[in-house]
KEVO-454791 format. One line per 8 residues: their letters; for each residue x, y, z of C-alpha. Coordinates in Angstrom, 1 decimal, decimal comma. Example, Ala and Ser with C-alpha at 12.3 -4.5 7.8 and 13.67 -1.06 7.14 Angstrom:
% KEVO-454791
AS	12,3:-4,5:7,8 | 13,7:-1,1:7,1;
% end
This chain:
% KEVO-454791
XXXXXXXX	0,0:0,0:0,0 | 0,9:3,3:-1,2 | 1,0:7,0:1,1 | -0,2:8,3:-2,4 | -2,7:5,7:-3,8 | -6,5:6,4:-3,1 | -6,9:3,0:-0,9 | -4,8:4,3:1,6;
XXXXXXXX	-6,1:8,2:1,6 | -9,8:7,4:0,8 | -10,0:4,2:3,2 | -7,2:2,6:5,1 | -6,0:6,6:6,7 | -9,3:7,5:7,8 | -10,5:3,9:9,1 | -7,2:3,8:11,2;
XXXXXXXX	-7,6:7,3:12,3 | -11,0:7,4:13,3 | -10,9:4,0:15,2 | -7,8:5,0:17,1 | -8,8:8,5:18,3 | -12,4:6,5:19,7 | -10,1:3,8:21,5 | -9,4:5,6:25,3;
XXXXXXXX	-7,2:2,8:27,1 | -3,3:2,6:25,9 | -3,4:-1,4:25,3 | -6,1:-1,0:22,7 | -4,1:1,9:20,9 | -1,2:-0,5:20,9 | -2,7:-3,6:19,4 | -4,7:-1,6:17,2;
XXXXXXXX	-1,7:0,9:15,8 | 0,1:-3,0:15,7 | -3,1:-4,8:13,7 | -3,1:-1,7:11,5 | 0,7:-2,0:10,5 | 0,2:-5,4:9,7 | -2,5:-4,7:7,3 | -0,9:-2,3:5,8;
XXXXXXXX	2,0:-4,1:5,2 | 0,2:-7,6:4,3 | -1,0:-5,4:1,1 | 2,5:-6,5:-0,3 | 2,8:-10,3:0,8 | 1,3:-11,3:3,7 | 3,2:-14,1:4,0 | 6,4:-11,6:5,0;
XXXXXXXX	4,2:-10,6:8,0 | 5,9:-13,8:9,4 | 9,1:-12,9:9,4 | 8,0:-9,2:10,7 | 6,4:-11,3:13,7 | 9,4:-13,7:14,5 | 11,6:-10,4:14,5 | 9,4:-8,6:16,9;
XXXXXXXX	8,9:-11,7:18,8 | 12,8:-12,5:19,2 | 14,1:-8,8:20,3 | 10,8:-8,6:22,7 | 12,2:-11,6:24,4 | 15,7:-10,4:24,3 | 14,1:-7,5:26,2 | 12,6:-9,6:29,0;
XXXXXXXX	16,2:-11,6:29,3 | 17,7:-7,9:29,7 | 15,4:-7,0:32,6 | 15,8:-10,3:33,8 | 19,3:-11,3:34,0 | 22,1:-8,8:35,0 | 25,0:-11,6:34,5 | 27,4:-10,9:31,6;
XXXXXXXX	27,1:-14,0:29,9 | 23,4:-14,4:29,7 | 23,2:-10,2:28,8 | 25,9:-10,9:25,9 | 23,5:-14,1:24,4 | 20,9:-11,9:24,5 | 22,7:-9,3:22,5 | 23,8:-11,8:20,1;
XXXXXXXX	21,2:-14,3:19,1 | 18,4:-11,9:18,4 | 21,1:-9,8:15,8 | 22,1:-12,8:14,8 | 18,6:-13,8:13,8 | 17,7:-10,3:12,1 | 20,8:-10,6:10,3 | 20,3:-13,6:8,8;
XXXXXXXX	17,2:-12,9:8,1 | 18,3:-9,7:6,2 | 21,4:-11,9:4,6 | 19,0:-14,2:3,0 | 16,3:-12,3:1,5 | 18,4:-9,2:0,7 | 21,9:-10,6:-0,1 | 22,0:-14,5:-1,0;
XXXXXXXX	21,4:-13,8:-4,6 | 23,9:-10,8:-5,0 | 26,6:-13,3:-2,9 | 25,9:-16,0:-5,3 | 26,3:-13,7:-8,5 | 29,4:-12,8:-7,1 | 31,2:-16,1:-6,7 | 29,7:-16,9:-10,3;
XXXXXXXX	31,8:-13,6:-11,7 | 34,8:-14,5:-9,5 | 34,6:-18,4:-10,6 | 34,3:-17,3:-14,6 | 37,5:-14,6:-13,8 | 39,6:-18,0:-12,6 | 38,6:-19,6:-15,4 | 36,7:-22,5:-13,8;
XXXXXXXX	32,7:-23,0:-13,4 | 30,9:-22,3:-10,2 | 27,8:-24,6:-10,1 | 25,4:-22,8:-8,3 | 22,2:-20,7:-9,8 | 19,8:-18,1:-8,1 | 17,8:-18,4:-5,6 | 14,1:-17,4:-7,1;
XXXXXXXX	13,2:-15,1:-4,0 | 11,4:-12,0:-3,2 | 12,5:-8,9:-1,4 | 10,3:-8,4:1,2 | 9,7:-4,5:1,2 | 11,1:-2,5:4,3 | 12,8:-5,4:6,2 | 16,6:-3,3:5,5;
XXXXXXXX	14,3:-0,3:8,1 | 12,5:-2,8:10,6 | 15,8:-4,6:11,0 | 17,5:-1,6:12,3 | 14,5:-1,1:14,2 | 15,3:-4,3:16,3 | 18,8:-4,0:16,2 | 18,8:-0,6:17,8;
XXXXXXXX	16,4:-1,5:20,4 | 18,5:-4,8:21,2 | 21,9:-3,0:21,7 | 20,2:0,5:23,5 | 19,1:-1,9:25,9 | 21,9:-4,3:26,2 | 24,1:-0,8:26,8 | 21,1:0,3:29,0;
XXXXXXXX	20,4:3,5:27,1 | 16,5:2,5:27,4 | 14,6:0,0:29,8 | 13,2:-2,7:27,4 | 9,2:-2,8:28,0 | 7,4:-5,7:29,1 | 4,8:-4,3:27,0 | 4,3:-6,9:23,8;
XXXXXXXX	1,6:-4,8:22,6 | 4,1:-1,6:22,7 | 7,3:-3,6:21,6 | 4,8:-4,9:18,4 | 3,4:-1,3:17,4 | 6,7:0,0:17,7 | 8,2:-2,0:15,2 | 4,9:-2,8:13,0;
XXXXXXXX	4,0:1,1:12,5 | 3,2:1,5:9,4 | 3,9:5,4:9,1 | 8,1:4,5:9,5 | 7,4:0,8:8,4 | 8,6:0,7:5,1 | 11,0:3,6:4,1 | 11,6:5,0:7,8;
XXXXXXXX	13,1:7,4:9,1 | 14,4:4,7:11,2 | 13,6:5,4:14,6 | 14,8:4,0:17,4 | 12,7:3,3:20,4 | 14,1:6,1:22,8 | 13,1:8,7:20,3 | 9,6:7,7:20,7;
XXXXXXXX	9,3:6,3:24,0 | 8,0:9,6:25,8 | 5,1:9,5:23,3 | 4,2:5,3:23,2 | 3,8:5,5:27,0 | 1,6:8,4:26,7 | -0,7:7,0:23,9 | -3,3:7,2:25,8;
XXXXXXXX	-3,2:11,1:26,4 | -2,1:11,9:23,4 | -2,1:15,7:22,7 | -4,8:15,3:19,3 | -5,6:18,9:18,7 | -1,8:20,3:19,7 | -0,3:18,1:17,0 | -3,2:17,9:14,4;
XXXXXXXX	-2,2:21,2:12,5 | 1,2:20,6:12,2 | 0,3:16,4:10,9 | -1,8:17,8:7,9 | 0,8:20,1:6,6 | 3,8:17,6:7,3 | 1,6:15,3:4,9 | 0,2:17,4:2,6;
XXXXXXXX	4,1:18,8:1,8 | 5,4:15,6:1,6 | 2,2:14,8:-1,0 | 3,2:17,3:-3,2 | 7,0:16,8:-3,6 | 6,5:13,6:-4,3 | 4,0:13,8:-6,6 | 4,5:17,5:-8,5;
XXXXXXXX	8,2:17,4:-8,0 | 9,8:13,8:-7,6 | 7,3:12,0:-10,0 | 7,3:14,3:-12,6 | 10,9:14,8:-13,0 | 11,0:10,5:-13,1 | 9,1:11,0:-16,0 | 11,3:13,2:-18,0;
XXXXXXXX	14,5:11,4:-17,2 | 13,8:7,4:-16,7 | 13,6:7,1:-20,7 | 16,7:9,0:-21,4 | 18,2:7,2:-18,6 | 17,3:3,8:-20,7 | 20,4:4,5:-22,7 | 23,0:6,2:-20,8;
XXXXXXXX	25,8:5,4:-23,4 | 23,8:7,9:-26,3 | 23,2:10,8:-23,8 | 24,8:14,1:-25,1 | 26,3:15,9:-22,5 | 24,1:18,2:-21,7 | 21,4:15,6:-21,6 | 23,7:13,7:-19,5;
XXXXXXXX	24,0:16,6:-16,8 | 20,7:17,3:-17,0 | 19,3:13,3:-16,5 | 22,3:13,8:-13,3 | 20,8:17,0:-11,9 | 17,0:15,7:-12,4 | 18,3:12,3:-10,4 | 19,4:14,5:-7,9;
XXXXXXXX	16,4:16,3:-6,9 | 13,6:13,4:-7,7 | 15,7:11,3:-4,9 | 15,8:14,1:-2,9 | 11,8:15,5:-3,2 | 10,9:11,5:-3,4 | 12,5:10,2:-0,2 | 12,1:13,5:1,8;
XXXXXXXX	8,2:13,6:0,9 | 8,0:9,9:2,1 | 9,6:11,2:5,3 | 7,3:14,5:5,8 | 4,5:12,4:5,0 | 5,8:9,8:8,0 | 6,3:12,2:10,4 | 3,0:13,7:9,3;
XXXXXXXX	0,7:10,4:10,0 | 3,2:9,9:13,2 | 1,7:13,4:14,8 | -1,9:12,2:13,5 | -1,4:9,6:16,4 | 0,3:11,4:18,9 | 3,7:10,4:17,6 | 6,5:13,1:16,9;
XXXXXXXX	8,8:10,6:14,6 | 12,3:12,8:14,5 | 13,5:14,6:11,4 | 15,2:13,2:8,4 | 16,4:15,7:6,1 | 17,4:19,1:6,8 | 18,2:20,6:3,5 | 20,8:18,4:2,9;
XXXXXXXX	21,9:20,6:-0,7 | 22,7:23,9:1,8 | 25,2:21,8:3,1 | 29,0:23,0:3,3 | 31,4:20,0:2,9 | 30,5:16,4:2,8 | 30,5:15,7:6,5 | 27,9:18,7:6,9;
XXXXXXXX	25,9:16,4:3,8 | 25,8:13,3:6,3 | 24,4:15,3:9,2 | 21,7:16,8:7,1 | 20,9:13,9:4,5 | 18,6:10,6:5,4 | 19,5:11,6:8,8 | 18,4:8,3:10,6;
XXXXXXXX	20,5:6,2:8,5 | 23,7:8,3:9,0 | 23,3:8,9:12,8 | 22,6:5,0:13,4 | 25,8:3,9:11,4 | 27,8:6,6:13,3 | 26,3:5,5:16,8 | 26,2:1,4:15,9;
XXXXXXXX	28,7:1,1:13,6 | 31,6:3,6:13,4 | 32,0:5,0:17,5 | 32,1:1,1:18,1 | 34,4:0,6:15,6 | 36,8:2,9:17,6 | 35,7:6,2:15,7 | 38,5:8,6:15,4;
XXXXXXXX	40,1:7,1:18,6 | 43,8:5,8:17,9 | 45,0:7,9:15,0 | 43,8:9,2:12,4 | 44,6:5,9:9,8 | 42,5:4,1:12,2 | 39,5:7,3:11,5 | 40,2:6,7:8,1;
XXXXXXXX	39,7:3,1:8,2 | 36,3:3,4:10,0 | 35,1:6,4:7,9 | 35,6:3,7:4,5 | 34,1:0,6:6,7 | 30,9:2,4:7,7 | 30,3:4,1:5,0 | 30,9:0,3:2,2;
XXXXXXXX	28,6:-0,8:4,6 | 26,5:1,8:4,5 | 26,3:1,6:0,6 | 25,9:-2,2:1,2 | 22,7:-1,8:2,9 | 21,4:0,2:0,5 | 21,5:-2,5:-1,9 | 22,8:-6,0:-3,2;
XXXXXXXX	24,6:-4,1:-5,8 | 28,3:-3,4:-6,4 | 27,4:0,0:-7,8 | 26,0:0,8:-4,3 | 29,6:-0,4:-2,6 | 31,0:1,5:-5,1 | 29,0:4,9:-3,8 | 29,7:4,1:-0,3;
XXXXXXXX	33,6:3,9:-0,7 | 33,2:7,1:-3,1 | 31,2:9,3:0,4 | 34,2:7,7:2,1 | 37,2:8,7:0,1 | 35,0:12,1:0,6 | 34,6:12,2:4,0 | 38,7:11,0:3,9;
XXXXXXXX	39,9:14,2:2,5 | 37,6:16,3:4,0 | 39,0:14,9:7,4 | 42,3:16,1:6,2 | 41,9:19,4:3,9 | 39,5:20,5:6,3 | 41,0:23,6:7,2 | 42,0:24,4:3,5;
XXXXXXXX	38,1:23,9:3,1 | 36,7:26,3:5,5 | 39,1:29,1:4,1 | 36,9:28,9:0,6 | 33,8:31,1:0,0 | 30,2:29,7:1,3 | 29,3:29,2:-2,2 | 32,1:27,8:-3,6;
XXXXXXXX	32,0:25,0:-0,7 | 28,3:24,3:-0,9 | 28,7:24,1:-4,8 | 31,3:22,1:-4,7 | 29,6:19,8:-2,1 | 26,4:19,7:-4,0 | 28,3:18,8:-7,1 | 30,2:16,2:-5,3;
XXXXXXXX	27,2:14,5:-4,1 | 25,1:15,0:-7,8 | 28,4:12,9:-9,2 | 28,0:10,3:-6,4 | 24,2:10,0:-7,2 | 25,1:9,0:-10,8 | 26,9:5,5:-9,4 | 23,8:5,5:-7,1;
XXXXXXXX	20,8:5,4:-10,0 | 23,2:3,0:-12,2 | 22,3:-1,0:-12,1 | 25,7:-1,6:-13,4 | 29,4:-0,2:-13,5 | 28,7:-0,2:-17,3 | 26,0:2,3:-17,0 | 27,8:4,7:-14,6;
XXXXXXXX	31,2:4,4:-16,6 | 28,8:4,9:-20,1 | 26,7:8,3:-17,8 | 29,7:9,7:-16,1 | 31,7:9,7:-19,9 | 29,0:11,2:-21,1 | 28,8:13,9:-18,6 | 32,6:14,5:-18,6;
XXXXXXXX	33,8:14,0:-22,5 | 32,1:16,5:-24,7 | 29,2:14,8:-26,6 | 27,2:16,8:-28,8 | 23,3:15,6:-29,2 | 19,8:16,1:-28,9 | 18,8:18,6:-26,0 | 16,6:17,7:-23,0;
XXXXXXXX	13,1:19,2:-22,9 | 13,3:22,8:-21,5 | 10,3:21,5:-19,4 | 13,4:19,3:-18,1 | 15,0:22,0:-16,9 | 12,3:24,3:-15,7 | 11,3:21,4:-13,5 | 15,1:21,7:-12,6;
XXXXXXXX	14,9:25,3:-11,7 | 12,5:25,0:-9,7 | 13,0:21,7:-7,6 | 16,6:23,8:-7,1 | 15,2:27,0:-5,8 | 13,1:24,7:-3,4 | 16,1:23,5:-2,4 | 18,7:26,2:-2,0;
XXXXXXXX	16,3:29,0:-1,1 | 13,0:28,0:0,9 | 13,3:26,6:4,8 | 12,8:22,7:4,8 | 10,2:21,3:6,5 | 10,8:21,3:10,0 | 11,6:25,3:9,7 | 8,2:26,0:8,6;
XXXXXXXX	5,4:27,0:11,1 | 2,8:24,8:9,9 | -0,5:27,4:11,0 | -3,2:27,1:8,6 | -3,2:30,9:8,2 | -5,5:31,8:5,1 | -3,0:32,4:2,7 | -0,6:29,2:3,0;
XXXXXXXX	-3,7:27,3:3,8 | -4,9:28,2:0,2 | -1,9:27,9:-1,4 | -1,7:24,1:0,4 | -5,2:23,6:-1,0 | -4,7:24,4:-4,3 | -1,8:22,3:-4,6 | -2,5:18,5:-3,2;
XXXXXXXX	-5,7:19,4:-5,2 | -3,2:19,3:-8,0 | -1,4:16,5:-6,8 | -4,5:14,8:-6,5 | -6,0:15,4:-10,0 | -2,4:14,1:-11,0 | -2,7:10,8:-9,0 | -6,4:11,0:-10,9;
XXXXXXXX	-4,9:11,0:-14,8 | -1,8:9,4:-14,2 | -1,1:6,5:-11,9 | 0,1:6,0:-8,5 | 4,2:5,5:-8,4 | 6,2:3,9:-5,6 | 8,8:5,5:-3,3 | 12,0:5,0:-4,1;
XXXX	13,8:4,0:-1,0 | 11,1:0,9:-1,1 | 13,8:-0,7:-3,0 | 15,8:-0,7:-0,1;
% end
């Protein structure tokens, strides 16, 4: 099920909405917020609601054996098994296939046959964000940065919400705790203002801004090796901003239905193409993501503790991995180790850097990141080697459609000039409550004559 299809706005929202704010006692919130992510989520496969269950199921009990025990050995199995489980889980449905193609490529490169052939599996959708989900709760309490609830019904529409379900932000129980243990007095009118426009903005950048710009550039994209150059900046620049308004307006539509239930999911972009240099980039782009591999992955890794070739070496681990998760690709590695070598030089011509003009820094940054996007959108290294030499060895071709780059324009003034999000007040004064109006009535007719598309980060 889609934010932006007409089952879920015309039926599944206000059913869920309605039912909830008529429920008084916290349990029945819980198991109904729960029921409801699992409908929601069941439109996909419901047979992958089994392995959302056994997830939920394994870190709740890791929870009780945290409360329970206080022994080191006993603490440490329960920080083990249950990641264990989640990551083998992940592994198999998200990974087997890419880690079987890969022995195939390095069998044929020795020049002998490797007998194996591909598992036919599906993806299940969201299981890279309800992993973390578990994880983070598992090792917050195992470090004792939260008290694990005894709650199943809490623990179950924690991790089955399906606001954050499928795309995130990923958020980890402590961000939300406050608010799930006050369910039942939940603040509907304070937060109800603010919900509406969080959706309604993240409606119309997905729709007005993300979708349409997919539909100028996928069928260039189709060919990458026949792009002219400036076609080939221009399909680069589009990619840019339709991954950006695409995965932000999931986000502001997230934190949107969060507050319709008395939920205040935290923030996940903060105009990520104002930043300054590439670390600023990480600390304003998918914000979740990048905060959990620093906390989880790259401060346990030792951080910039013991020199700086041992920084180094965590900056490139975290961030392959980080490009791992994003995908069973190479091309995503690839990106990963490119934001590293980034975040590498950055480390050291750092005060060089800060010398230069604002502009000239957030250019170049911006720039920077619109090249690593190219290796991001490519399915193979052909693709990005055939864009990137398009971009970068004059070709001379057919031009894109000015509507292209008035689309262009105008996703970049969004970007460069107007307060994100979170920066807006989010009153329904007259004016900007007209202005709102008139355009999710547009994103609407748009969803009527076209068709509804999915986001982007579903994928991952």
């Amino acid at each position: 099920m889609l934010f932006n299809s007409f089952e879920f706005l015309y039926l599944f929202l206000p059913i869920t909405y309605l039912v909830f704010w008529r429920l008084k006692a916290r349990d029945s919130r819980y198991i109904w917020l729960a029921v409801t992510g699992y409908v929601f989520y069941a439109r996909w496969n419901p047979k992958f609601c089994a392995l959302m269950a056994l997830s939920t199921v394994v870190s709740y009990l890791a929870g009780l054996g945290f409360l329970r025990w206080h022994d080191p050995v006993r603490r440490r199995l329960c920080l083990v098994v249950p990641i264990v489980v989640d990551l083998l889980l992940l592994a198999f449905f998200k990974y087997i296939n890419f880690a079987l193609d890969t022995l195939r490529w390095l069998g044929s490169r020795a020049h002998f046959s490797v007998p194996i052939q591909p598992i036919d599996i599906i993806l299940p959708v969201g299981i890279s964000f309800y992993t973390f989900h578990t994880i983070t709760y598992i090792v917050d309490s195992y470090r004792g940065t939260i008290k694990p609830t005894r709650n199943i019904f809490e623990f179950a529409c924690y991790v089955s919400l399906f606001c954050q379900l499928v795309a995130g932000p990923i958020v980890r129980f402590r961000q939300i705790e406050g608010d799930l243990e006050r369910i039942d007095h939940a603040d509907r009118m304070g937060l109800n203002d603010s919900a509406w426009s969080f959706f309604a903005l993240g409606l119309i950048k997905k729709v007005l801004v993300a979708d349409t710009i997919a539909v100028m550039i996928n069928p260039l994209l189709a060919s990458p090796g026949e792009l002219s150059t400036v076609t080939a900046w221009a399909c680069a620049l589009g990619y840019t901003f339709q991954l950006y308004f695409d995965f932000s307006g999931y986000s502001d539509m997230a934190v949107g239905l969060g507050r319709l239930f008395g939920l205040r999911l935290p923030q996940n972009f903060a105009s990520p193409y104002k930043a300054r240099d590439p670390s600023d980039f990480w600390r304003r782009w998918h914000i979740s993501l990048s905060s959990v591999l620093r906390d989880y992955l790259y401060i346990p890794l030792g951080g910039s503790r013991g020199g700086e070739l041992k920084a180094h070496r965590n900056i490139f681990i975290t961030m392959l991995l980080g490009g791992l998760w994003h995908g069973a690709n190479w091309t995503f590695v690839l990106w990963g180790g490119y934001h590293g070598a980034l975040l590498s030089l950055h480390r050291v011509f750092a005060k060089t850097w800060v010398r230069l003009p604002i502009v000239v820094r957030v250019t170049a940054t911006f720039l920077l990141a619109v090249i690593g996007w190219v290796l991001f959108r490519a399915e193979s290294f052909a693709r990005a080697r055939d864009w990137l030499g398009a971009m970068f060895n004059w070709r001379q071709g057919p031009a894109p459609s000015v509507w292209l780059w008035i689309w262009i324009a105008l996703a970049a003034a969004i970007s460069f000039f107007l307060p994100n999000t979170f920066e807006l007040r989010h009153d329904w004064r007259p004016v900007p409550a007209l202005g709102l109006a008139v355009l999710v009535s547009a994103a609407i007719f748009v969803m009527y004559v076209g068709h509804q598309t999915p986001f982007l980060y579903f994928q991952f």
